[in-house]
Backbone as XML, in Angstrom:
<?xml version="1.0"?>
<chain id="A" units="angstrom">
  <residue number="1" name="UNK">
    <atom name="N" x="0.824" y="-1.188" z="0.000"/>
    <atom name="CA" x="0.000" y="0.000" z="0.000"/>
    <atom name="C" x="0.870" y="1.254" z="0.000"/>
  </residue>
  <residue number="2" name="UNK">
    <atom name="N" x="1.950" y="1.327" z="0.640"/>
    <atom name="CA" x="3.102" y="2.169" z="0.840"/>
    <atom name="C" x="3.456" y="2.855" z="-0.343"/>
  </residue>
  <residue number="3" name="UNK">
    <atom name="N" x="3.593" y="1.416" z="-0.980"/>
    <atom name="CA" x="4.600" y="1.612" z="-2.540"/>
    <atom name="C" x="3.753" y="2.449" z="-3.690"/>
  </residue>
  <residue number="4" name="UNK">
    <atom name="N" x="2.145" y="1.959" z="-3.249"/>
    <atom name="CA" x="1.116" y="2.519" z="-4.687"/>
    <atom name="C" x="0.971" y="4.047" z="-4.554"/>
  </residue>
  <residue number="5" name="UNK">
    <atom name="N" x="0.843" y="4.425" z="-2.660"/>
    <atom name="CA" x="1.027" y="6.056" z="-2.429"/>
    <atom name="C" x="2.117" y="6.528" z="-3.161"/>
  </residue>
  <residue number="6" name="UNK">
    <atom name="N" x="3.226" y="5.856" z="-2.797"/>
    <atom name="CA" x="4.622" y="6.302" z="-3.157"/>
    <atom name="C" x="4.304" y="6.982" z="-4.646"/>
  </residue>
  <residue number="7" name="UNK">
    <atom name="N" x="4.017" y="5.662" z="-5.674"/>
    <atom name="CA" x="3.967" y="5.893" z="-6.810"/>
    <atom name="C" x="2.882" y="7.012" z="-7.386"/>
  </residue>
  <residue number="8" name="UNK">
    <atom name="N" x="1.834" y="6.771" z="-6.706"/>
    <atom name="CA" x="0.888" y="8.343" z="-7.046"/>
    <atom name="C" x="1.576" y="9.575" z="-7.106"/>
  </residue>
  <residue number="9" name="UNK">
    <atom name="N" x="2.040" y="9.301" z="-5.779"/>
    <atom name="CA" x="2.601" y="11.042" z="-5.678"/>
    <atom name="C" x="3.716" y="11.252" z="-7.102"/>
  </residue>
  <residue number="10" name="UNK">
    <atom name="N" x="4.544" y="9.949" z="-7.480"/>
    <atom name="CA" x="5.207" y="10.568" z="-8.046"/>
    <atom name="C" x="4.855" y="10.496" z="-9.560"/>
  </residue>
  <residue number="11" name="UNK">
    <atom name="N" x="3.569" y="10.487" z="-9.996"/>
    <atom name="CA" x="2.657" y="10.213" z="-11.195"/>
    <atom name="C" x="1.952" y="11.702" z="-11.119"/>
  </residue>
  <residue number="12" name="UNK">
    <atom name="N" x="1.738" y="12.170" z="-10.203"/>
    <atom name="CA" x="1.110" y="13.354" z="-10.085"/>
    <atom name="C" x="1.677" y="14.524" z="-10.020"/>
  </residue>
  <residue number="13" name="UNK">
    <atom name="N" x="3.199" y="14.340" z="-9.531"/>
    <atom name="CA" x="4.101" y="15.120" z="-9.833"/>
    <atom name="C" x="4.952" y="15.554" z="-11.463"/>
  </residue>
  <residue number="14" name="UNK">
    <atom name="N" x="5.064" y="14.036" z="-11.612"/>
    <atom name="CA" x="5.427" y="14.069" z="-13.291"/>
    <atom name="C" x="4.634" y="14.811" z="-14.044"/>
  </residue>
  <residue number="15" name="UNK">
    <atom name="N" x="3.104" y="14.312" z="-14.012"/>
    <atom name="CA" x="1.975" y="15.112" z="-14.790"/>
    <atom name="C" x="2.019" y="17.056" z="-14.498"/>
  </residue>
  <residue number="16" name="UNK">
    <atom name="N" x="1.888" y="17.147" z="-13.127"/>
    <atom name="CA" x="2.250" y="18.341" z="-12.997"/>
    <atom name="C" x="3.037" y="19.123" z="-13.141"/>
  </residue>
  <residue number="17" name="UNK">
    <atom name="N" x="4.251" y="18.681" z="-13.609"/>
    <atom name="CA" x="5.434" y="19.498" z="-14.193"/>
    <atom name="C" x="5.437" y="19.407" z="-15.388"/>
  </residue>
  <residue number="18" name="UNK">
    <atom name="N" x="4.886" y="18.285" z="-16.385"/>
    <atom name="CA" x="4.977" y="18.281" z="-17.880"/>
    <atom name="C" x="3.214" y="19.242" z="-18.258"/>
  </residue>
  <residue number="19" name="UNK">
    <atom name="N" x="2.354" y="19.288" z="-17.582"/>
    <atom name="CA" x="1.674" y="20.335" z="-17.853"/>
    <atom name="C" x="2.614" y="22.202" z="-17.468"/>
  </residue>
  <residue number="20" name="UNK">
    <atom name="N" x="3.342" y="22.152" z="-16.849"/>
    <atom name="CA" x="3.523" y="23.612" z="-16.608"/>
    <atom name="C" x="3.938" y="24.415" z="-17.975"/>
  </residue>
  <residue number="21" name="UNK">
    <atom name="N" x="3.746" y="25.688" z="-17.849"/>
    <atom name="CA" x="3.726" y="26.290" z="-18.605"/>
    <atom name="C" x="5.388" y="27.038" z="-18.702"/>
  </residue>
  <residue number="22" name="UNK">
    <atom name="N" x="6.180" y="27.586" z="-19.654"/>
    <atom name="CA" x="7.359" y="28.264" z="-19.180"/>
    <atom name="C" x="6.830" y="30.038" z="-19.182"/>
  </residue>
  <residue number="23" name="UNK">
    <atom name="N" x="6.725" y="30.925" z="-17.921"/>
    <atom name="CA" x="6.581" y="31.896" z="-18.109"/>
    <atom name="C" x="7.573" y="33.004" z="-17.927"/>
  </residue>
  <residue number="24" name="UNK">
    <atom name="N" x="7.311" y="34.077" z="-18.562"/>
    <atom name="CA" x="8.072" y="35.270" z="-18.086"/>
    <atom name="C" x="8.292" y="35.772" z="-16.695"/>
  </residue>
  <residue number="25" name="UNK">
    <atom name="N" x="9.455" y="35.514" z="-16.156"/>
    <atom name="CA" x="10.068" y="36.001" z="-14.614"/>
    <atom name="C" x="10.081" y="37.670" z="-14.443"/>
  </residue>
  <residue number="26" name="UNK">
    <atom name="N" x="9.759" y="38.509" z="-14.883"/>
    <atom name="CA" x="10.289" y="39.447" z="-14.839"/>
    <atom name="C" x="9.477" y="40.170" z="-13.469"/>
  </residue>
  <residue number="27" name="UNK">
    <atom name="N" x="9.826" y="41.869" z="-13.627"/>
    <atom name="CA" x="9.102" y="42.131" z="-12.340"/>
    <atom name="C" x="9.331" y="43.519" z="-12.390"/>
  </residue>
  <residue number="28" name="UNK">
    <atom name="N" x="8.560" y="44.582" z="-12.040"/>
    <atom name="CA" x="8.571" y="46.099" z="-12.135"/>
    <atom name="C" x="9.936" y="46.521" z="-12.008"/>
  </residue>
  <residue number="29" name="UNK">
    <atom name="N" x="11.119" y="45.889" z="-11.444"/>
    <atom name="CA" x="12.190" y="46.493" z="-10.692"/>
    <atom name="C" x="13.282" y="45.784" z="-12.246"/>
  </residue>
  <residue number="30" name="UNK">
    <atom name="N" x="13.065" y="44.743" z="-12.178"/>
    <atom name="CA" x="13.686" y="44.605" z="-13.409"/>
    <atom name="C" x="13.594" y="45.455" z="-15.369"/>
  </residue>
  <residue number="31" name="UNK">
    <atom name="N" x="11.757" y="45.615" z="-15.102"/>
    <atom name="CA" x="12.119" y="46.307" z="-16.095"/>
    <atom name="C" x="12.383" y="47.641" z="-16.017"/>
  </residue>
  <residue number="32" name="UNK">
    <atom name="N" x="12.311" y="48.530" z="-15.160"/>
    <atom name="CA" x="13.374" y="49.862" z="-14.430"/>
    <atom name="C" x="14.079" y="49.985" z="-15.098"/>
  </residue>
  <residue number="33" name="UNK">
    <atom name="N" x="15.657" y="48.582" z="-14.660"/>
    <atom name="CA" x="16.970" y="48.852" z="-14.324"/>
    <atom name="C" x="16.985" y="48.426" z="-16.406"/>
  </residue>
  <residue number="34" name="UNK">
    <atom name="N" x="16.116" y="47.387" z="-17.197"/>
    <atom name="CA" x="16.612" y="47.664" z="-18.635"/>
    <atom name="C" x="16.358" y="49.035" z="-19.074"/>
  </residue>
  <residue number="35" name="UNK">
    <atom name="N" x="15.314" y="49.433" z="-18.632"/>
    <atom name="CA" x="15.123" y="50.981" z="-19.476"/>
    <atom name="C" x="16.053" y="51.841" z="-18.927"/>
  </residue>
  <residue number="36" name="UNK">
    <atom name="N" x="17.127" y="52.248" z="-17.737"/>
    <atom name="CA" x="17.953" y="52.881" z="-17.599"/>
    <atom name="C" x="18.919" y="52.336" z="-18.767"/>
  </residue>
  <residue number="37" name="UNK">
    <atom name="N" x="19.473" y="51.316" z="-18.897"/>
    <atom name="CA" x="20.324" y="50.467" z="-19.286"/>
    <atom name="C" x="20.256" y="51.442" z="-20.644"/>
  </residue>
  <residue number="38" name="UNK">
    <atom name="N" x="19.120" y="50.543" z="-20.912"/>
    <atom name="CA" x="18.823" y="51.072" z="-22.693"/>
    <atom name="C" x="18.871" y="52.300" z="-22.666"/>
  </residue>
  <residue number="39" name="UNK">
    <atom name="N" x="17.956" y="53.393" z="-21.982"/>
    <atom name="CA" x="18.388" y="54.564" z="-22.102"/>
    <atom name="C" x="19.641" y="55.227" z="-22.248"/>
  </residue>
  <residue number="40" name="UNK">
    <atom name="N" x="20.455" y="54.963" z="-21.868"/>
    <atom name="CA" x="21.912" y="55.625" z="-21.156"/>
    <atom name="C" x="22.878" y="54.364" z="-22.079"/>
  </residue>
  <residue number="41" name="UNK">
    <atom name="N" x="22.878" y="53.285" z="-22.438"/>
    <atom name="CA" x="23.442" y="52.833" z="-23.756"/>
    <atom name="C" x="22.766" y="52.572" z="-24.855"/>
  </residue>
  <residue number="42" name="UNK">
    <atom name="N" x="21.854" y="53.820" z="-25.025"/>
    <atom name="CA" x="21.159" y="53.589" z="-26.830"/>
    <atom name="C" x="22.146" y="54.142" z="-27.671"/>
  </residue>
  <residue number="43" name="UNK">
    <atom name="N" x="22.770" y="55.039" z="-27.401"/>
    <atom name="CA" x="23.894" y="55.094" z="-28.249"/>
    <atom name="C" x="24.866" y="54.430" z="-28.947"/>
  </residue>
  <residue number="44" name="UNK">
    <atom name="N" x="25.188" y="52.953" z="-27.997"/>
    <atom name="CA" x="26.443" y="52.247" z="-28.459"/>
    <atom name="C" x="25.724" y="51.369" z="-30.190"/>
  </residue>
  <residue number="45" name="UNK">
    <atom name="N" x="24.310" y="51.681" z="-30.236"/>
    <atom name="CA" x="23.943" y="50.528" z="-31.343"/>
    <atom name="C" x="24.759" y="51.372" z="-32.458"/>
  </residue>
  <residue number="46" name="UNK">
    <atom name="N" x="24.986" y="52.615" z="-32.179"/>
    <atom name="CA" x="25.717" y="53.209" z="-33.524"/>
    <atom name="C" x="26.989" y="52.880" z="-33.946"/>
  </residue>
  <residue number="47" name="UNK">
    <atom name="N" x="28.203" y="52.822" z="-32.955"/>
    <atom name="CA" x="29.504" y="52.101" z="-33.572"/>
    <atom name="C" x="29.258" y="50.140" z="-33.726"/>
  </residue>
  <residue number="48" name="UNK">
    <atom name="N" x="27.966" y="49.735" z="-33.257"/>
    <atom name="CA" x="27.941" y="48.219" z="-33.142"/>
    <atom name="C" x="27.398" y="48.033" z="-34.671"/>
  </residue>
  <residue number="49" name="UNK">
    <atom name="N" x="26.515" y="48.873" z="-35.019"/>
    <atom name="CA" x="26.170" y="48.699" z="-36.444"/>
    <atom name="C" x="26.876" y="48.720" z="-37.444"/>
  </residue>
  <residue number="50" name="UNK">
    <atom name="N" x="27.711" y="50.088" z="-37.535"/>
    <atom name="CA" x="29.010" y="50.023" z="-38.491"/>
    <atom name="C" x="29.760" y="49.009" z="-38.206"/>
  </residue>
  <residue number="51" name="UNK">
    <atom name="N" x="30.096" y="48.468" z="-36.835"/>
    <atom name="CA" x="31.422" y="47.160" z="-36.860"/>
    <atom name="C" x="30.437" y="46.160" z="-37.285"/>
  </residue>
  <residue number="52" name="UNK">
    <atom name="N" x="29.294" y="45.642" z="-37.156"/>
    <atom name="CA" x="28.690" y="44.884" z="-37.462"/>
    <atom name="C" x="28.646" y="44.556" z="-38.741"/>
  </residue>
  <residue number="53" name="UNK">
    <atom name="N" x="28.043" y="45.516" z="-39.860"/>
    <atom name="CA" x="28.009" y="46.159" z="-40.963"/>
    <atom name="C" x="29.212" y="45.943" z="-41.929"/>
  </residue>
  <residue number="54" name="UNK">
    <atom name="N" x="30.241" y="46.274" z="-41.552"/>
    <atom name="CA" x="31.687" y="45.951" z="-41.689"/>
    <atom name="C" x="32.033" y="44.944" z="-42.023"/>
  </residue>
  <residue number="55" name="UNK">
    <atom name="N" x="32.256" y="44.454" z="-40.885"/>
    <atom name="CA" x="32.198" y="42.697" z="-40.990"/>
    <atom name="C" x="31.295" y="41.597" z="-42.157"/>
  </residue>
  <residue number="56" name="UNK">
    <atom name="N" x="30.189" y="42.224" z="-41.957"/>
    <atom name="CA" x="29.435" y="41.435" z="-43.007"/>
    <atom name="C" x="29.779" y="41.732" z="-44.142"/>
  </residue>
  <residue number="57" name="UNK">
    <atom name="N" x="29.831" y="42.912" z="-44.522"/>
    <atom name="CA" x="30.166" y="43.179" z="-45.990"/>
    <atom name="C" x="31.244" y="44.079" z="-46.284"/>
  </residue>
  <residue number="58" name="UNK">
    <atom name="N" x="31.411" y="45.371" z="-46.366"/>
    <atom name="CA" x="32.668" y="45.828" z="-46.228"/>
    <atom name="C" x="32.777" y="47.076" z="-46.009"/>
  </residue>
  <residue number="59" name="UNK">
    <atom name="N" x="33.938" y="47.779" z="-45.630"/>
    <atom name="CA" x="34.103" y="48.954" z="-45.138"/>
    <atom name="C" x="33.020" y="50.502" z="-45.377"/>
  </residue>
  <residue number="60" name="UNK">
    <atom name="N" x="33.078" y="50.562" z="-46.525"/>
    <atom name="CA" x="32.069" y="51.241" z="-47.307"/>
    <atom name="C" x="30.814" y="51.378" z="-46.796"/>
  </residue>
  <residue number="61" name="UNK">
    <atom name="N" x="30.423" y="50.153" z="-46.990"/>
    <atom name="CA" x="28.958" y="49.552" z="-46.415"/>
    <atom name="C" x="28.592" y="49.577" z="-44.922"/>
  </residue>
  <residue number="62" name="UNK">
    <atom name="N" x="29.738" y="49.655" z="-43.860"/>
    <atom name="CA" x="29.553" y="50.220" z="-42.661"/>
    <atom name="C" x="29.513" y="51.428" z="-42.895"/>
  </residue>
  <residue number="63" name="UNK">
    <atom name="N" x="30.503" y="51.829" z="-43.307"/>
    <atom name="CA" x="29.948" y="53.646" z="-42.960"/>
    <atom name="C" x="28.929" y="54.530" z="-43.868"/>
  </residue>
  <residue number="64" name="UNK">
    <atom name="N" x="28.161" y="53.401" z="-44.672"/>
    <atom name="CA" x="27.195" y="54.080" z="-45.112"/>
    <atom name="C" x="25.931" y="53.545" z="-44.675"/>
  </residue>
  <residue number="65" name="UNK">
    <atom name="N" x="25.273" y="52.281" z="-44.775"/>
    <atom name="CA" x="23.960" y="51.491" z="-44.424"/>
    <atom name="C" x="24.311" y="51.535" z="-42.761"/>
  </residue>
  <residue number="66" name="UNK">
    <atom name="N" x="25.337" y="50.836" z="-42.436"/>
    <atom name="CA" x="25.825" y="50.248" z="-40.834"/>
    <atom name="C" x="25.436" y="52.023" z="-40.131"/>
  </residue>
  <residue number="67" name="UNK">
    <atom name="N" x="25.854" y="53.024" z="-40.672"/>
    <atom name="CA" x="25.452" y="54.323" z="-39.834"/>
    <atom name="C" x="24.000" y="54.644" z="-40.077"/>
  </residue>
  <residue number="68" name="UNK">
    <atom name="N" x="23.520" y="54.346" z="-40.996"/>
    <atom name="CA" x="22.350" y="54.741" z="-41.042"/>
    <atom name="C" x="21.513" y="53.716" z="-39.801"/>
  </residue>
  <residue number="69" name="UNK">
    <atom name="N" x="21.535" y="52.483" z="-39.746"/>
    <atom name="CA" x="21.033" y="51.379" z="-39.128"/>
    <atom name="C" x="21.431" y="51.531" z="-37.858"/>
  </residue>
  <residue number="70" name="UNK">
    <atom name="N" x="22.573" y="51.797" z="-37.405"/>
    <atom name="CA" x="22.772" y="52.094" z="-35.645"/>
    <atom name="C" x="21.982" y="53.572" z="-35.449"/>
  </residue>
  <residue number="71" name="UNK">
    <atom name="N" x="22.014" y="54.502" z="-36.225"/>
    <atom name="CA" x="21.115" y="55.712" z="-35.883"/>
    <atom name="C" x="19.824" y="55.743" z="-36.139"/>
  </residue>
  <residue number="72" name="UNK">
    <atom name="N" x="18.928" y="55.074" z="-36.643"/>
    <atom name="CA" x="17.914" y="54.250" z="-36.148"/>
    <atom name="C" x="17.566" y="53.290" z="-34.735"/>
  </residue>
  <residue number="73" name="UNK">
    <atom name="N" x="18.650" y="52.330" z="-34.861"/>
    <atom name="CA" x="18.476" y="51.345" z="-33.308"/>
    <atom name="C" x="18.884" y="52.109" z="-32.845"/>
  </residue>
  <residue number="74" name="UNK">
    <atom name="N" x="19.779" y="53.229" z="-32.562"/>
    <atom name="CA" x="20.249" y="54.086" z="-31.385"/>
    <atom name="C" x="18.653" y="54.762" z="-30.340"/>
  </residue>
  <residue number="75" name="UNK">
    <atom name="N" x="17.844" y="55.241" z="-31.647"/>
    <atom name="CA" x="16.694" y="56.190" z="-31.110"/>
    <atom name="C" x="15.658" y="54.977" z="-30.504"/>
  </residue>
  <residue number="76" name="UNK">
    <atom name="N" x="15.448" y="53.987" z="-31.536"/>
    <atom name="CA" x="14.530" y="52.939" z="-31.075"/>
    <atom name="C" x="14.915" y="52.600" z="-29.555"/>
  </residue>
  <residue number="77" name="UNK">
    <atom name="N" x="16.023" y="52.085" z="-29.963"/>
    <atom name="CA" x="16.891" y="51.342" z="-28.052"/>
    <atom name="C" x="16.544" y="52.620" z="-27.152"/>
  </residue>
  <residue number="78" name="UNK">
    <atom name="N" x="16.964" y="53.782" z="-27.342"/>
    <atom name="CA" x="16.596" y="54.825" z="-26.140"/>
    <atom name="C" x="15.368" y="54.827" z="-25.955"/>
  </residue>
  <residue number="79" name="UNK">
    <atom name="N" x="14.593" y="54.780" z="-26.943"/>
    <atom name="CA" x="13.034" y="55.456" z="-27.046"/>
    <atom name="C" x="12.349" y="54.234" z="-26.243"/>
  </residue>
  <residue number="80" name="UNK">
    <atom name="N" x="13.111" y="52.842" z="-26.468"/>
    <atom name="CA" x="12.319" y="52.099" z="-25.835"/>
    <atom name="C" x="13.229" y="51.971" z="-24.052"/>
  </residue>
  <residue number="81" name="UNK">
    <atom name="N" x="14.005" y="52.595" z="-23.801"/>
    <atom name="CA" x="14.722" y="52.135" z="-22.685"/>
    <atom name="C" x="13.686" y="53.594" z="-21.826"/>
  </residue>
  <residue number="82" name="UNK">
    <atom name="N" x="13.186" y="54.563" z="-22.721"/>
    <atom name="CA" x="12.829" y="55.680" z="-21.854"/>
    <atom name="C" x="11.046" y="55.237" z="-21.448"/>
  </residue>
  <residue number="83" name="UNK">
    <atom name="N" x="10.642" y="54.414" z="-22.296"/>
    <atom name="CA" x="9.365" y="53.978" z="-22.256"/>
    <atom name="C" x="8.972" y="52.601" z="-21.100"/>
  </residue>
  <residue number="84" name="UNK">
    <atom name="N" x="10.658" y="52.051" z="-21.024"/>
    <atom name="CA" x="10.258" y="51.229" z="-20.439"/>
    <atom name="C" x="10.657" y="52.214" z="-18.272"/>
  </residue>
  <residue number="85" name="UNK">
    <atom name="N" x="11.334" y="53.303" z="-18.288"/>
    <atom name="CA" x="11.146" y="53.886" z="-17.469"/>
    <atom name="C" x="10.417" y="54.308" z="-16.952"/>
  </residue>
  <residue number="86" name="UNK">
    <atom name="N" x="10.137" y="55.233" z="-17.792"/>
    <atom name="CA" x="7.968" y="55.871" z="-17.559"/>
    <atom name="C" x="7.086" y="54.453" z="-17.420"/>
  </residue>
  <residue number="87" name="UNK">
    <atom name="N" x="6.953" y="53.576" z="-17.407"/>
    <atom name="CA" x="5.667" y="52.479" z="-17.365"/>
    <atom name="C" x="6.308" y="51.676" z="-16.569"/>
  </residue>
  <residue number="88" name="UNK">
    <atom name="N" x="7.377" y="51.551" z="-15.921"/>
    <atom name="CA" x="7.606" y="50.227" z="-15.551"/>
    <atom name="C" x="7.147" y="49.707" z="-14.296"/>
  </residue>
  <residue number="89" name="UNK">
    <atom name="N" x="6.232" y="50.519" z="-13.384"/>
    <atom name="CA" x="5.339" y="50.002" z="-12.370"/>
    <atom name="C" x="3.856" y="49.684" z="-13.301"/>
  </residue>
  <residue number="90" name="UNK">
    <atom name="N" x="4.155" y="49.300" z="-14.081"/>
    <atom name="CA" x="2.861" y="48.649" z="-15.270"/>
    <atom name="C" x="3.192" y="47.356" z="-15.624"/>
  </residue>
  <residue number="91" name="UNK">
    <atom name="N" x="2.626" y="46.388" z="-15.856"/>
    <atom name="CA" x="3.031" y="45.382" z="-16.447"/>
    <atom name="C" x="2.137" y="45.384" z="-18.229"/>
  </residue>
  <residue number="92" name="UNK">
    <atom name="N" x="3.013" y="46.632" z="-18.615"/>
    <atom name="CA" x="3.046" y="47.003" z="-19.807"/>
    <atom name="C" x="4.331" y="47.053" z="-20.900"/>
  </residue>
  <residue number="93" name="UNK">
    <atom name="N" x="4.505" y="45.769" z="-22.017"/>
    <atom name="CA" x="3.282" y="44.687" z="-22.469"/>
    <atom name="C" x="3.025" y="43.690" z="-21.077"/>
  </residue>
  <residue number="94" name="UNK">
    <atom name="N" x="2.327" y="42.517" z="-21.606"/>
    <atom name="CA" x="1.943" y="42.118" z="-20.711"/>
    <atom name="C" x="3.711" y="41.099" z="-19.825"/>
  </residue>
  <residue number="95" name="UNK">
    <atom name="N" x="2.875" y="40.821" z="-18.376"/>
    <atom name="CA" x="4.195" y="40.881" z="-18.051"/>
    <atom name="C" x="5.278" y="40.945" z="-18.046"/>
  </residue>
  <residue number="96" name="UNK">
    <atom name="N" x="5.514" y="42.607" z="-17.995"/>
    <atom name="CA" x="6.501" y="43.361" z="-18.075"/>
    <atom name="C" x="7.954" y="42.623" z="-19.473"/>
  </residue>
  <residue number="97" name="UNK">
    <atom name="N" x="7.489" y="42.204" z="-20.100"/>
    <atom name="CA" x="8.213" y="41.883" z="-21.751"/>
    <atom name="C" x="9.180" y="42.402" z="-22.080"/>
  </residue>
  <residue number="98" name="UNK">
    <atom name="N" x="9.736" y="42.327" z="-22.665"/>
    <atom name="CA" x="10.889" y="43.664" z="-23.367"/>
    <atom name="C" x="10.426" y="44.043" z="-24.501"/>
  </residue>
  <residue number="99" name="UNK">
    <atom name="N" x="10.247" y="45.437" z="-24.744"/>
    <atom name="CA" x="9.861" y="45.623" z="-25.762"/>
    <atom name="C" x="11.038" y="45.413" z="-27.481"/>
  </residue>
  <residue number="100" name="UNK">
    <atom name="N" x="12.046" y="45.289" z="-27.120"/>
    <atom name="CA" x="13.001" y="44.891" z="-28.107"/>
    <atom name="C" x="13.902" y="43.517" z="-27.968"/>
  </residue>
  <residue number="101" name="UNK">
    <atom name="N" x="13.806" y="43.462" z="-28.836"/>
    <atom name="CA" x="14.630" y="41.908" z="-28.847"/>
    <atom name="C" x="16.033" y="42.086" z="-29.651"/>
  </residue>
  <residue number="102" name="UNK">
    <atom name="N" x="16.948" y="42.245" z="-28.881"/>
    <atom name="CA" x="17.555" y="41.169" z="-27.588"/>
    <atom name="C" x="17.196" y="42.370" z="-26.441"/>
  </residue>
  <residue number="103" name="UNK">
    <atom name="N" x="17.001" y="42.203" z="-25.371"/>
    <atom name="CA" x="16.799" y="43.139" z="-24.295"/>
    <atom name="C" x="17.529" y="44.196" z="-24.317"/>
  </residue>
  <residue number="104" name="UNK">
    <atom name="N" x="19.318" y="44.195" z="-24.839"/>
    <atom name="CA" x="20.042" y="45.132" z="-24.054"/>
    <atom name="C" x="20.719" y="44.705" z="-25.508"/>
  </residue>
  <residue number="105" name="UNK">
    <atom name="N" x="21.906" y="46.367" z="-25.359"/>
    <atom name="CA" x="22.468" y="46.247" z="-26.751"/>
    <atom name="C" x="23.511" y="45.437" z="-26.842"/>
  </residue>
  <residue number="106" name="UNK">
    <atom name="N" x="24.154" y="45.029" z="-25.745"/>
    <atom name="CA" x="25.173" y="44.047" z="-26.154"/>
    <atom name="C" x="24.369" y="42.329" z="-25.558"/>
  </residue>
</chain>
């Protein structure tokens, strides 16, 4: 009788962990400290684009597309590091998300 408890529990445990869901950990304080982050390094997407840029294709092509493309993500990354400042006692998107992907510029 021992052994069949035994085994329930651990049938009910299995089931209950292969139903769980994987959710987002995050939490008002975390998304704070990315929107400082992002705020205060939206700038770096501009030399990461040209070296980026660079690399892929060639010199030229960083300092012409690669600058245009980090001075774009530069404003986006701030704009979203300043948005995620102002809202971040919100769980706006829904729990507290990042609004850019990858979170942070490096």
């Amino acid at each position: 009788m021992k052994r069949r408890g035994l085994s329930m529990m651990v049938l009910v445990l299995a089931l209950s962990l292969s139903g769980a869901r994987v959710c987002y950990a995050e939490d008002a304080f975390t998304k704070l400290g990315r929107g400082v982050a992002n705020t205060f390094t939206g700038w770096v997407e501009l030399p990461k684009s040209v070296y980026t840029k660079s690399n892929e294709q060639n010199a030229v092509s960083g300092a012409t597309v690669g600058l245009a493309e980090g001075v774009g993500m530069a404003i986006v990354r701030t704009g979203a590091g300043i948005f995620d400042v102002i809202t971040f006692p919100f769980p706006v998107p829904e729990d507290y998300k990042p609004v850019l992907e990858p979170e942070y510029v490096f």
